[in-house]
C-alpha positions in Angstrom: -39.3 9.3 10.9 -36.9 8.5 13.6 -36.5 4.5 14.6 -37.7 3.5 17.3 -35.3 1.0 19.0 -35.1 -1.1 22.1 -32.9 -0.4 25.2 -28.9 -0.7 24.2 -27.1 -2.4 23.4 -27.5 -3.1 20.0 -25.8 -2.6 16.1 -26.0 0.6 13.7 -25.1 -0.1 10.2 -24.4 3.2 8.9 -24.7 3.5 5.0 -23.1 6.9 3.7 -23.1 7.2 -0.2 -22.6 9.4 -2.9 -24.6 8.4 -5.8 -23.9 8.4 -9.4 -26.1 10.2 -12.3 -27.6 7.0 -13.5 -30.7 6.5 -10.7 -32.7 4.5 -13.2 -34.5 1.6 -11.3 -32.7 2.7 -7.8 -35.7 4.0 -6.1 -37.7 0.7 -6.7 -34.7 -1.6 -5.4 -34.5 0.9 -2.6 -38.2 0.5 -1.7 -37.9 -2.9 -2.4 -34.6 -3.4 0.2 -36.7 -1.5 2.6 -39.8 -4.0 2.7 -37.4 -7.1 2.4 -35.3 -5.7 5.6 -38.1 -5.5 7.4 -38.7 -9.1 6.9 -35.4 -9.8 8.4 -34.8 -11.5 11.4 -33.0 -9.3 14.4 -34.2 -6.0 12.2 -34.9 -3.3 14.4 -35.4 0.0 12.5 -34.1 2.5 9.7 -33.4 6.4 9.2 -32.6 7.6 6.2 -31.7 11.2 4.6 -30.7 12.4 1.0 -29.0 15.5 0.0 -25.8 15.9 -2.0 -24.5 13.0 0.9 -26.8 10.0 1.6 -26.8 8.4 5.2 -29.0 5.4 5.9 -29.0 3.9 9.6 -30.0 0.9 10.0 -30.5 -1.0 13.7 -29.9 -4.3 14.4 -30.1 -6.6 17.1 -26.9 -8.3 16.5 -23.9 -9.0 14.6 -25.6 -12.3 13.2 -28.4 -10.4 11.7 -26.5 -8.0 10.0 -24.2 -11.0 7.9 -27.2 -12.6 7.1 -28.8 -9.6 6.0 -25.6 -8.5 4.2 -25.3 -12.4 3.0 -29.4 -12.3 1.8 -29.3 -12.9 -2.6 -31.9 -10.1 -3.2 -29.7 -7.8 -1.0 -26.5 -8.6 -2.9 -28.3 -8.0 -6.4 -28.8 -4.7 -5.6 -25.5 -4.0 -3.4 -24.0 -5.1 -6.8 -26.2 -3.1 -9.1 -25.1 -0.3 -6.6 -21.6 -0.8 -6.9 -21.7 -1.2 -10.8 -24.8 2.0 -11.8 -25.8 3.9 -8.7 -22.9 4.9 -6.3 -20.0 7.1 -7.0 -18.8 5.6 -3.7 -20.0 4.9 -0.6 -18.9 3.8 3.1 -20.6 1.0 5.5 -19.7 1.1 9.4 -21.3 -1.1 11.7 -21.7 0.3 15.5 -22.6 -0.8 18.6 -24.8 1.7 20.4 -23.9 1.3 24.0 -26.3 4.1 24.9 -29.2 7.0 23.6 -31.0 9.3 24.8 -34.0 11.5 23.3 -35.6 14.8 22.9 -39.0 15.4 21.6 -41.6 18.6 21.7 -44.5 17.3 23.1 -47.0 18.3 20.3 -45.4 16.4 17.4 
């Protein structure tokens, strides 16, 4: 589902990984991330696709947010259980989107 987000400006956090073999447990702490993100102060939204190439977007509503998100404990269990089991690699870039604009077929 695409996010739905408020009038600019406000922050991306794009998540690009490539994950390891060992996935056990990572669909529960993913789930689990999701839920507690939501919880999170200034939290606007997510997008998320897997193929060989994962790409998570997350929105923000400001820089402020997104350390205390990235600062949260539960968040840093898992970023560290990513960085030692589930990612071969992976790249964060935080945005600011300045502008959007949309498309969408009137029967969806």
């Amino acid at each position: 589902m695409i996010a739905k987000t408020p009038i600019p400006p406000y922050y991306a956090v794009v998540f690009t990984s490539i994950k390891a073999d060992l996935d056990d447990g990572y669909d529960e702490m993913a789930e689990k991330m999701l839920h507690l993100a939501k919880e999170q102060e200034g939290f606007l939204g997510i997008e998320s696709a897997r193929d060989r190439i994962g790409i998570t977007v997350s929105y923000w509503k400001s820089l402020d947010a997104i350390r205390k998100w990235k600062q949260n404990s539960e968040h840093q269990l898992a970023q560290k259980k990513g960085r030692t089991d589930w990612y071969k690699s992976y790249t964060t870039r935080i945005c600011l989107v300045e502008k959007e604009y949309h498309f969408q077929l009137e029967n969806i």
